[in-house]
C-alpha positions as CSV (number, residue, x, y, z in Angstrom):
1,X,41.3,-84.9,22.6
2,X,42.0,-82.0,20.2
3,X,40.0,-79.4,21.5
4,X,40.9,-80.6,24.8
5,X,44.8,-79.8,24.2
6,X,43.9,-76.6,22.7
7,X,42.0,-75.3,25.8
8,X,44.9,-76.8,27.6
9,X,47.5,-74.7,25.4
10,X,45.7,-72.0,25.6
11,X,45.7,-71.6,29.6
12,X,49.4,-72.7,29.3
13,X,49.6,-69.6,27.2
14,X,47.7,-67.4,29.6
15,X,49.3,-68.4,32.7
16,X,52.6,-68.1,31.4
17,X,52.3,-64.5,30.9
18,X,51.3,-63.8,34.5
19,X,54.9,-62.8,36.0
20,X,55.1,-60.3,33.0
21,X,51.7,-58.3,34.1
22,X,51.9,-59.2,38.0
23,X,53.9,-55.8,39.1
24,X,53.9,-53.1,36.7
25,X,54.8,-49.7,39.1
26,X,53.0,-46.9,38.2
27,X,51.1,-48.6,35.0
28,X,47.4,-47.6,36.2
29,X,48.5,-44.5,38.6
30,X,46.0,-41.9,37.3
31,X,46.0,-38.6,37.7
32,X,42.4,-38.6,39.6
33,X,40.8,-41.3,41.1
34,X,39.0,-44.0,40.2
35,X,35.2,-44.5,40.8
36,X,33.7,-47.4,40.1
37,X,29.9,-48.1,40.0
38,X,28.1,-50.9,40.0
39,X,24.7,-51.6,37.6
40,X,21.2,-53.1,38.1
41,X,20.8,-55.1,41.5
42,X,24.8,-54.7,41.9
43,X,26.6,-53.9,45.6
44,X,30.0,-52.7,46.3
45,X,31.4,-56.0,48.4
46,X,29.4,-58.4,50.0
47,X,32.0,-59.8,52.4
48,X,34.5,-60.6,50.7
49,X,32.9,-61.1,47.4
50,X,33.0,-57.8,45.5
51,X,30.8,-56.6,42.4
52,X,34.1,-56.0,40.5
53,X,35.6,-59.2,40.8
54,X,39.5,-59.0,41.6
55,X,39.1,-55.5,39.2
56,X,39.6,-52.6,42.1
57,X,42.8,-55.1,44.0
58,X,44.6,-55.2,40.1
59,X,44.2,-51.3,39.8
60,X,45.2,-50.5,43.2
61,X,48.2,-53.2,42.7
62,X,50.3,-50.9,40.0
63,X,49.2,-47.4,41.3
64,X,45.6,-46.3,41.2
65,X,43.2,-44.9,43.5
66,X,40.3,-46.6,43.4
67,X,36.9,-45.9,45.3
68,X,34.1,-48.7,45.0
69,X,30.3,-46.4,45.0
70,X,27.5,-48.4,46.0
71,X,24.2,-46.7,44.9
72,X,20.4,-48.4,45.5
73,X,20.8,-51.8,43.7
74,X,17.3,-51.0,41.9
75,X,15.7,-47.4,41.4
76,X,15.7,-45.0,38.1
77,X,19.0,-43.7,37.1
78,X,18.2,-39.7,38.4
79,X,18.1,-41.5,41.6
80,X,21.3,-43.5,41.5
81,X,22.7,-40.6,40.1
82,X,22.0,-38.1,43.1
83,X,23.5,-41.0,45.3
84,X,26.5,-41.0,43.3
85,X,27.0,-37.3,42.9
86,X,27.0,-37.3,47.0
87,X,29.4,-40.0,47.1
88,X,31.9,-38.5,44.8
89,X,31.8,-35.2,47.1
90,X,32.7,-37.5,49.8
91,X,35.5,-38.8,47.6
92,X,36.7,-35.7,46.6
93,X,36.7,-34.5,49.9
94,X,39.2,-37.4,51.4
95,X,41.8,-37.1,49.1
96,X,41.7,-33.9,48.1
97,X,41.3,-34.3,44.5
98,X,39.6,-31.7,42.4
99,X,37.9,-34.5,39.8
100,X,37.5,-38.4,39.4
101,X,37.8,-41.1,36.9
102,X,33.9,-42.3,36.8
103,X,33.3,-46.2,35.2
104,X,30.0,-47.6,35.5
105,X,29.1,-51.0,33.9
106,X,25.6,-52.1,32.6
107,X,23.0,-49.0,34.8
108,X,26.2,-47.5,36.6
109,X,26.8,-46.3,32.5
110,X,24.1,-43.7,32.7
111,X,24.3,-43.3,36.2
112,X,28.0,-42.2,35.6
113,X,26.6,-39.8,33.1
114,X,24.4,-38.6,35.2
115,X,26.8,-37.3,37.6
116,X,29.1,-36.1,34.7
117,X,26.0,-34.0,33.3
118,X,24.5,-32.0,36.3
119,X,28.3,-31.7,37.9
120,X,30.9,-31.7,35.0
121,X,33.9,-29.4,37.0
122,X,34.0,-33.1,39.3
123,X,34.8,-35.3,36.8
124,X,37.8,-35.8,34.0
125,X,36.0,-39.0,32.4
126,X,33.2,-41.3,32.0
127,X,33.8,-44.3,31.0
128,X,30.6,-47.2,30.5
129,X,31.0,-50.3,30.1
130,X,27.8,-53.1,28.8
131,X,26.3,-49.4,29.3
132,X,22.7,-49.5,28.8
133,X,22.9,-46.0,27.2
134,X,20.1,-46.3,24.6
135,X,18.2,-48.9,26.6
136,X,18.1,-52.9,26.2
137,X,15.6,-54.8,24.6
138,X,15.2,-57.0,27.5
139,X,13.7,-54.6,29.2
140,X,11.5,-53.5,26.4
141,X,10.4,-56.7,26.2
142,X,9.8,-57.2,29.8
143,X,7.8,-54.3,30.1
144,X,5.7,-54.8,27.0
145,X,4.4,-57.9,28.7
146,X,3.9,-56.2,32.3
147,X,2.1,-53.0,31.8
148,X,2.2,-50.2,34.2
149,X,-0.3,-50.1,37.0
150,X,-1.2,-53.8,36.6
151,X,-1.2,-56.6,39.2
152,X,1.4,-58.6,37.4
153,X,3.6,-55.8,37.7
154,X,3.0,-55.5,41.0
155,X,4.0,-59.0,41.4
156,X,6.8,-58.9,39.8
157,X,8.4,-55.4,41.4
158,X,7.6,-56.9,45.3
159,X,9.8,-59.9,44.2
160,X,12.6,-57.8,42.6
161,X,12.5,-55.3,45.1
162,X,12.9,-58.3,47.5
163,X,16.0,-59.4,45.9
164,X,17.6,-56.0,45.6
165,X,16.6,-55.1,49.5
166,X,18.6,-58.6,50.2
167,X,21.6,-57.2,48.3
168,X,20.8,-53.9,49.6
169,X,21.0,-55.5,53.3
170,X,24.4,-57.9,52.9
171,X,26.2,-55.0,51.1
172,X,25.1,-52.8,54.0
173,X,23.3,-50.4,51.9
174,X,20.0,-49.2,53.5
175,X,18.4,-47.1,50.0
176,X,14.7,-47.4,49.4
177,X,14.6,-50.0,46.4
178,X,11.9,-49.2,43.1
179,X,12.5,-51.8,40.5
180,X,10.0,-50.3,38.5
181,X,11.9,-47.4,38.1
182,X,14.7,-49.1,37.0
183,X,13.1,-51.1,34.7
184,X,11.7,-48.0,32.9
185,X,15.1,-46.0,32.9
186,X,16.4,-49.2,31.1
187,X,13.7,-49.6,28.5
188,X,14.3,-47.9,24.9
189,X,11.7,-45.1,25.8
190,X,13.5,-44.4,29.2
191,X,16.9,-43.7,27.8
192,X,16.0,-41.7,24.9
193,X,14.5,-39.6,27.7
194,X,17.0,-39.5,29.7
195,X,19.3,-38.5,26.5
196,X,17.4,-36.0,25.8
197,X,18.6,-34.3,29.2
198,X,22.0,-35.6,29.3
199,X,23.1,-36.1,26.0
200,X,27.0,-35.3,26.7
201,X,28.9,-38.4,24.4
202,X,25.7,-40.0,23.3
203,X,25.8,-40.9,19.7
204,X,23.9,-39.0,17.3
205,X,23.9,-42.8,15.0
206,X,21.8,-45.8,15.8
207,X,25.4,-47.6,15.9
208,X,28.0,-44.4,15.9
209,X,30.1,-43.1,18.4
210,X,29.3,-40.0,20.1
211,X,31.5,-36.8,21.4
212,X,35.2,-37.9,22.8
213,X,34.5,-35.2,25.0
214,X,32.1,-32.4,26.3
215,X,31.9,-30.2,28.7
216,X,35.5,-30.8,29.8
217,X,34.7,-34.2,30.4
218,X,36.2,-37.1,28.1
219,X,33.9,-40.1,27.7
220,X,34.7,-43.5,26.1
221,X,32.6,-47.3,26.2
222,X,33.5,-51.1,25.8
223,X,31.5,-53.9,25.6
224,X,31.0,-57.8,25.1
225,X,29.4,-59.4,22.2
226,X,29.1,-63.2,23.3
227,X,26.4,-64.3,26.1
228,X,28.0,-67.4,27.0
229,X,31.4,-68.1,27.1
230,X,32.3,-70.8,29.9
231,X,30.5,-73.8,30.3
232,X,30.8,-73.7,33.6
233,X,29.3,-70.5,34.6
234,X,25.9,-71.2,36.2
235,X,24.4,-67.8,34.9
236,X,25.4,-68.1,31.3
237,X,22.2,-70.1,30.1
238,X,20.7,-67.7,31.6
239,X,22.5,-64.7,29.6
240,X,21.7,-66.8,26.3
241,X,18.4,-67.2,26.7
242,X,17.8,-63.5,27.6
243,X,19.6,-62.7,24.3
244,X,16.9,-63.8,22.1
245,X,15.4,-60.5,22.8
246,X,17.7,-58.7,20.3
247,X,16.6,-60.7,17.4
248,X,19.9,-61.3,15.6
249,X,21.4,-58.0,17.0
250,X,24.6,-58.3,18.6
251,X,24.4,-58.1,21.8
252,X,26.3,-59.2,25.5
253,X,23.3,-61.4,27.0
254,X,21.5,-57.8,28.1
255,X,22.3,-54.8,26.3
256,X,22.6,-54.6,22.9
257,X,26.0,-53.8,21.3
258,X,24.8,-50.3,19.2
259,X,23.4,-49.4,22.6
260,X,26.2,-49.4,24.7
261,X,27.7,-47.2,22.5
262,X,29.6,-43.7,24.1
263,X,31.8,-41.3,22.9
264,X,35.0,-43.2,22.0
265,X,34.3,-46.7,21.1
266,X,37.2,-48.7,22.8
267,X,35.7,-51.9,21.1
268,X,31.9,-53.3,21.2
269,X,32.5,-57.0,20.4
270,X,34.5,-58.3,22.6
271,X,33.9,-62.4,23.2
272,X,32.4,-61.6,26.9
273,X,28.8,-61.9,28.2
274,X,27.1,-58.9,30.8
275,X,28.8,-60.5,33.6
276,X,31.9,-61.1,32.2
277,X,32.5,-57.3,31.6
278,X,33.2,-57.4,35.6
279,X,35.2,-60.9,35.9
280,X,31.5,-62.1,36.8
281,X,30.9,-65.0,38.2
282,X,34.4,-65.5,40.1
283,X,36.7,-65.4,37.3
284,X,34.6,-67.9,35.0
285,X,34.6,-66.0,31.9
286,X,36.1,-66.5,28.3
287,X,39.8,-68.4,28.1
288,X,40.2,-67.1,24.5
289,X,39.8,-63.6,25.2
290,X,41.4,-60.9,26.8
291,X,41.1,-61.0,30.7
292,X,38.4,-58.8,31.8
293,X,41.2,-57.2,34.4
294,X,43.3,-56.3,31.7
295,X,41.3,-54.1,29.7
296,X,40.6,-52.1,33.2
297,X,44.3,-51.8,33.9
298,X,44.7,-51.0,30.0
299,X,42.5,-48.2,30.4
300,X,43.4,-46.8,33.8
301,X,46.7,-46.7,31.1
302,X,45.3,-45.1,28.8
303,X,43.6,-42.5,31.1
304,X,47.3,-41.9,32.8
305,X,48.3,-41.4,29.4
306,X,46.4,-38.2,28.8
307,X,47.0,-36.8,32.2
308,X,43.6,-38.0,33.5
């Protein structure tokens, strides 16, 4: 009966603060607009149900512009990068802005990058969030048992490929899908590769933070540090178990904390899983920590704040 009054006090606590954050004028207008991008088998909307649950409606709410990409839910990051790079011309080209605001959770981190390498003049910042910018050892451990060129990795890409091409189809996307390609951009090997290419805001530390800005462009991270947090979220078993991969290391359910790391490190333990970095699944995430909607209107704050 305790802990049951204390959950109870705390959502008590939460609600009540509700009229105090519902309209805040001008609290996330930005200077440029708002991208977001989505990560590994991710979509934009499928319906009504969008990737960045209730996130993009809060932003828009007190201010900000806000564009929703969707890249190929499964393919190397070079790829989802090109796609990006042509859907923030488009973006740029509708309202007349001269840069964006890029924020890419779990692959949209290095996608984001990406863009903000090969076309720095179109972009003010980068921000990644559960970023998988020096690889995840989920996927290092997924490909150490499926090799390259084998049947079981044949099997295994035709049924991911499946899944993304579903989410490709209901989000309307028609991008060829390559889950082998993904899955390599996200191993250990694949990022440091990648680094080595685009290495704007990448720590130079196993667990540092790397340049607040380069190139013009200012780049910052955030990421969760608990892989289940709400009892009733159907995928958070799912995030624990996947979590043994890291050994000990602190991690959010799929990328490791150290990893996630870029340029200014807004915090890297917060008490959220993967999916709860995006208000994943429907809202269920963690009562006792900040609302994953906050800290994206506290940011689009912050970047207002330095005439981003």
């Amino acid at each position: 009966m305790k802990t049951f009054a204390r959950w109870l006090s705390a959502l008590v606590l939460a609600l009540s603060f509700l009229p105090l954050t519902a309209s805040a004028t001008g609290y996330t207008q930005t200077r440029y607009p708002i991208v977001l991008v989505h990560g590994f088998l991710g979509w934009d909307s499928i319906g009504p149900y969008d990737y960045w649950f209730g996130i993009a409606d809060a932003l828009r709410r007190d201010g900000a512009q806000v564009y929703v990409a969707q890249v190929t839910a499964s393919n190397s990051t070079e790829v989802r990068g090109e796609q990006l790079l042509t859907y923030v011309k488009r973006v740029l080209a509708a309202t007349g802005a001269p840069k964006v605001n890029l924020i890419g959770h779990s692959h949209g981190g290095p996608t984001v990058r990406y863009v903000a390498s090969v076309a720095p003049d179109l972009v003010a910042s980068v921000t990644s969030v559960g970023g998988v910018n020096k690889g995840s050892k989920v996927a290092d451990v997924i490909r150490g048992t499926v090799a390259p060129g084998t049947f079981s990795e044949a099997v295994l890409g035709s049924i991911v490929d499946g899944v993304a091409g579903t989410i490709a189809f209901l989000s309307g996307d028609s991008s060829t899908q390559m889950s082998t390609a993904a899955l390599d951009s996200m191993t250990t090997a694949g990022a440091a590769k990648f680094n080595a290419a685009h290495p704007e805001g990448v720590p130079a530390t196993a667990c540092g933070e790397g340049a607040y800005q380069a190139r013009g462009v200012y780049y910052f991270s955030w990421s969760g540090a608990q892989p289940f947090t709400n009892l009733f979220d159907p995928l958070d078993g799912s995030l624990g178990l996947l979590s043994l991969a890291f050994l000990g290391e602190k991690n959010d359910g799929l990328v490791g904390s150290c990893s996630s790391h870029l340029g200014r490190v807004i915090r890297d333990d917060y008490a959220m899983n993967h999916l709860d970095e995006v208000n994943q699944v429907a809202g269920l995430v963690n009562l006792f920590e900040t609302s994953p909607v906050t800290l994206y209107r506290q940011h689009a704050n912050r970047l207002r704040g330095m005439g981003l």
